[in-house]
C-alpha positions in Angstrom: 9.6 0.3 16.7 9.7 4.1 16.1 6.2 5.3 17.0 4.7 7.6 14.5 7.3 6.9 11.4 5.2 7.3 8.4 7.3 5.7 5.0 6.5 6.2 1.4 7.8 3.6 -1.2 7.7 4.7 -4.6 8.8 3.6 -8.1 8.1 3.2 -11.4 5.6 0.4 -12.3 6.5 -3.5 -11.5 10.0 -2.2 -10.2 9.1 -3.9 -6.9 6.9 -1.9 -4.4 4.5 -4.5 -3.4 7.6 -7.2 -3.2 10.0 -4.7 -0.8 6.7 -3.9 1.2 6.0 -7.6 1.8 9.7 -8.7 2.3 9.6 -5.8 5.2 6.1 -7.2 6.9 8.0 -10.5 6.4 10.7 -9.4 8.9 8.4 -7.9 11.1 6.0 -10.8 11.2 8.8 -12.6 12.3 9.7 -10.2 15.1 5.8 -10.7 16.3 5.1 -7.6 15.5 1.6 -7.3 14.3 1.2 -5.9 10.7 -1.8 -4.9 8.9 -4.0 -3.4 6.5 -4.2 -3.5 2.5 -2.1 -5.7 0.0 -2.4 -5.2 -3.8 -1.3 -8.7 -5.2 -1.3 -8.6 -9.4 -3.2 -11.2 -10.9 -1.2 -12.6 -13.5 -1.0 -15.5 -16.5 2.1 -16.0 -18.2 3.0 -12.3 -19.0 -0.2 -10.7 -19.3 -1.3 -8.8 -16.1 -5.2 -9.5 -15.8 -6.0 -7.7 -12.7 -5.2 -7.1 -9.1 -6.6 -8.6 -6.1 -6.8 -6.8 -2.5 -6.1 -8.5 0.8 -6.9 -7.9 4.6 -3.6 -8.5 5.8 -4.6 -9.0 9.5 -7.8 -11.6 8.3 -6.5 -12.9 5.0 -9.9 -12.0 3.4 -9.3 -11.2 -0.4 -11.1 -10.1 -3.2 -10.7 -8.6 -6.8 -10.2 -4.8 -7.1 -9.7 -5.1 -10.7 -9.8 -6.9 -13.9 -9.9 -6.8 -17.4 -13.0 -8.7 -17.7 -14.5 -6.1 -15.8 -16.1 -4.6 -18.8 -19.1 -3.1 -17.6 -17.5 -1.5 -14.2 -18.0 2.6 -14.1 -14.4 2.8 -13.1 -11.8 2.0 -15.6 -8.3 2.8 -15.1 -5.4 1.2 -17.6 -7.6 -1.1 -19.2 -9.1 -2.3 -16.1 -12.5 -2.3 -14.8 -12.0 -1.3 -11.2 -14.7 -2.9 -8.3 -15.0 0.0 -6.2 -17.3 -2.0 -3.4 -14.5 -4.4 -3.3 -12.3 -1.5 -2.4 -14.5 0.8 -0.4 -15.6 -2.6 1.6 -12.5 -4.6 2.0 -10.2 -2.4 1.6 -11.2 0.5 3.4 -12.3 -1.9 6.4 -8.6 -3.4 5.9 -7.5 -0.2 6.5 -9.2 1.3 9.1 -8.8 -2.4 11.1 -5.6 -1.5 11.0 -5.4 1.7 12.6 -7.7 -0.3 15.6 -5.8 -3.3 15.9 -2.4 -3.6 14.0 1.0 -2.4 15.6 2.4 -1.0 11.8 0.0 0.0 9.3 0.6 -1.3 5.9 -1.3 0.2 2.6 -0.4 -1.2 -1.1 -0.9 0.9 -3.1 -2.3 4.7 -3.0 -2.4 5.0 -6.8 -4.8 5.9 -9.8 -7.4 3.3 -8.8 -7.8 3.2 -5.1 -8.0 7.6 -5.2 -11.1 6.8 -7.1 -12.6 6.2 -3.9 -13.6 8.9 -1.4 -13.3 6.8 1.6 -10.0 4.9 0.8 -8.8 8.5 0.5 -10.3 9.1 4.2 -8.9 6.0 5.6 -5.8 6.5 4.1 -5.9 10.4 5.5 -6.6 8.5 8.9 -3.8 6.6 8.9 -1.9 9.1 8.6 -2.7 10.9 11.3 -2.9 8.2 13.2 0.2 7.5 16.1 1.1 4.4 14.5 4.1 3.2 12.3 3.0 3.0 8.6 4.7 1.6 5.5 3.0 2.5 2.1 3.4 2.5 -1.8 2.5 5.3 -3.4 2.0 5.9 -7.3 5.8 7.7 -8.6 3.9 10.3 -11.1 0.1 10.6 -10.0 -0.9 14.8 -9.3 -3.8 13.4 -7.5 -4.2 15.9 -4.6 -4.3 12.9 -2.1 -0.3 12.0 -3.3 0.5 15.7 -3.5 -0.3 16.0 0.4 1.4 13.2 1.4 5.0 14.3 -0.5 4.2 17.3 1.3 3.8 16.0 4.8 7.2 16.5 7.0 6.3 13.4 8.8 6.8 11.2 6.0 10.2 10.1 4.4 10.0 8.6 0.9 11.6 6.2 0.0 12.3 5.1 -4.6 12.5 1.4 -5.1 14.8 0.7 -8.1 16.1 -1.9 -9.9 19.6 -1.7 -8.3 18.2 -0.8 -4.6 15.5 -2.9 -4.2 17.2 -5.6 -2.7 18.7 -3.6 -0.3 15.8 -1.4 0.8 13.7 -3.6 2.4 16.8 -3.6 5.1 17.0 0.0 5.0 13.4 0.3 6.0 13.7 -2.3 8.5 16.4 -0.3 10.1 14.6 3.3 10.0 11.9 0.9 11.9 13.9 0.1 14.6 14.9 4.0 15.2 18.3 3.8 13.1 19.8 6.9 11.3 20.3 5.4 7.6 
């Protein structure tokens, strides 16, 4: 495992981040390596998107980060009321557990909803300073100043998910993991 390999996996929306993220903790997991941090799993029925959900990927604990029936939440991004104690609780603990405890760092997603929050901004920020591994998604068009730092960082190599790569990637990654030049 390359010590200190920070990648960023971008694309456009439900081109398959999250699923090339969790197909390269799958191939970890199975080289005992231990993964965690934050998982953003979408909360669907039938077509309609209704929300998104956040899991501790070390403990498994879960809970709703967003959902159209949260009307009266004083966060709203795309239609969705955004629980920011689920995020600055679970989340940000997820996170910072990680750092502690986990031997690669995993954070789904640094986009519009989670830069809402101050200290998922630190514990990203943390994370990233932080000697370990770490895989994350990141938002493709977001000017947030958080997003514009980390394209900035030399330390980082990003990585587009696309419709034609995205099978592939998740072995690229792997590889760049395991100290390969790809």
């Amino acid at each position: 495992m390359v010590k200190e390999l920070k990648i960023g996996i971008t694309g456009l929306p439900s081109v398959g981040k999250t699923r090339t993220l969790l197909k390269i903790v799958e191939k970890l997991e199975e080289k005992e390596v231990i993964v965690g941090g934050m998982v953003t799993e979408s909360i669907d029925e039938g077509t309609n998107r209704l929300g998104f959900r956040i899991v501790n990927w070390l403990t498994k604990e879960d809970g709703i980060l967003a959902h159209v029936d949260f009307t009266d939440a004083k966060v709203k991004v795309a239609g969705f009321g955004v629980d920011m104690n689920v995020l600055d609780g679970l989340g940000v603990t997820a996170i910072e557990q990680a750092i502690r405890e986990a031997e690669v760092i995993v954070i789904d997603e640094v986009g519009k909803m989670e830069m809402e929050s101050p200290a998922f901004c630190n514990a990203v920020k943390k994370a990233l300073d932080s000697s370990k591994p770490m895989i994350m998604t990141l938002h493709k068009k977001s000017r947030n100043p958080l997003l514009q730092d980390i394209r900035r960082r030399d330390d980082i190599r990003i990585l587009e998910v696309t419709k034609i790569n995205r099978n592939l990637l998740p072995y690229k990654i792997e590889k760049l993991l395991e100290g390969e030049n790809i």
